[in-house]
C-alpha positions in Angstrom: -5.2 9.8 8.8 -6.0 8.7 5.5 -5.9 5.3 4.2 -5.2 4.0 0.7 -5.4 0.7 -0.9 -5.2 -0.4 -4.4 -7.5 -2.8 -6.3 -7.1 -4.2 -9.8 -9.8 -4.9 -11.4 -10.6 -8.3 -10.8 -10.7 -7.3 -7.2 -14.1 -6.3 -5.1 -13.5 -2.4 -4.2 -15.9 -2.7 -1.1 -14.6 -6.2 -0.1 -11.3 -4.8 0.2 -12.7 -1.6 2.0 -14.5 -3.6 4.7 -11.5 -5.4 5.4 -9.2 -2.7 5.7 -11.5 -0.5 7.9 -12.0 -3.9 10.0 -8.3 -3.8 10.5 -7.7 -0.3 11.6 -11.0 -0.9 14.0 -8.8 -3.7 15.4 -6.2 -1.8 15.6 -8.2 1.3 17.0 -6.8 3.3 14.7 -9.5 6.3 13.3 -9.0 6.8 9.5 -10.8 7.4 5.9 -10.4 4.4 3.7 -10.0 4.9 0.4 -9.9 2.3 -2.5 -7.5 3.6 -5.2 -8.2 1.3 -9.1 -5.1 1.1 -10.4 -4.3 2.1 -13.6 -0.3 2.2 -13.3 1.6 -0.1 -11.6 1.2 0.1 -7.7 4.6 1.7 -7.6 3.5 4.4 -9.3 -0.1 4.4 -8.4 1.7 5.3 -4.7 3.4 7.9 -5.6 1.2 9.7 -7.2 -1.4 9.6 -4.5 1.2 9.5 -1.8 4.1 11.3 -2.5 4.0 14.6 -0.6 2.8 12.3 2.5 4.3 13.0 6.0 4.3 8.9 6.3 3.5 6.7 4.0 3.2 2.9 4.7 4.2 0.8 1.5 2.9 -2.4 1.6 5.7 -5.1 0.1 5.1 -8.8 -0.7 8.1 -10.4 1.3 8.5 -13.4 -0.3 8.2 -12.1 -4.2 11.4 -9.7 -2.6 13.1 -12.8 -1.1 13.1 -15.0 -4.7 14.2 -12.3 -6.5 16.1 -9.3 -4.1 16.6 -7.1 -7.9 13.1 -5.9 -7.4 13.8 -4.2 -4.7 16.7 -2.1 -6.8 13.7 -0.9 -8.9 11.8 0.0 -6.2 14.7 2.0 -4.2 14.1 4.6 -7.2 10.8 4.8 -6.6 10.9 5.2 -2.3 13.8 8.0 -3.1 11.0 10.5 -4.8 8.9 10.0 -1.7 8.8 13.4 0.3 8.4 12.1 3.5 9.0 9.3 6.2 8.4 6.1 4.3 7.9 2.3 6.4 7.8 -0.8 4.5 5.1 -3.1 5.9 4.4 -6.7 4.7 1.5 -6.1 1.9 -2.0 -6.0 3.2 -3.5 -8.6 1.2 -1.2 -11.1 3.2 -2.8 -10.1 6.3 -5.3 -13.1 7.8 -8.9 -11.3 9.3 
């Protein structure tokens, strides 16, 4: 299993490393973490890491999609080039350690 997340750049890298591999400890799920810097948006930084994935989990801000449900119209363009299974998953950095 490989894990991906994304970090602008006013973000720590290893910050966000140790807390996702904290996670999937929790979890007891065994996976390599890696910390993607995006330089697209995160759409597209996904599916150009991601898109030939058996399963990818996309992580989604829930309320940004509730005030404005037309994002999501962009985004159903992007999830249809995705080759395999895809879950939407409320977006990591909205998760409490």
């Amino acid at each position: 299993i490989r894990v991906l997340t994304i970090v602008t750049q006013d973000k720590l890298p290893e910050k966000k490393k140790e807390n996702l591999k904290e996670v999937l400890k929790e979890a007891r799920i065994e996976a390599a973490v890696e910390v993607l810097s995006m330089q697209e948006s995160p759409l597209k930084t996904i599916q150009t890491h991601s898109c030939q994935s058996e399963v990818a989990l996309v992580g989604f801000n829930l309320e940004r999609l509730l005030e404005n449900p037309a994002i999501f119209e962009q985004e159903k363009r992007f999830l249809s080039k995705m080759k395999g299974h895809v879950f939407l998953v409320k977006n990591w950095q909205e998760l409490e350690l």
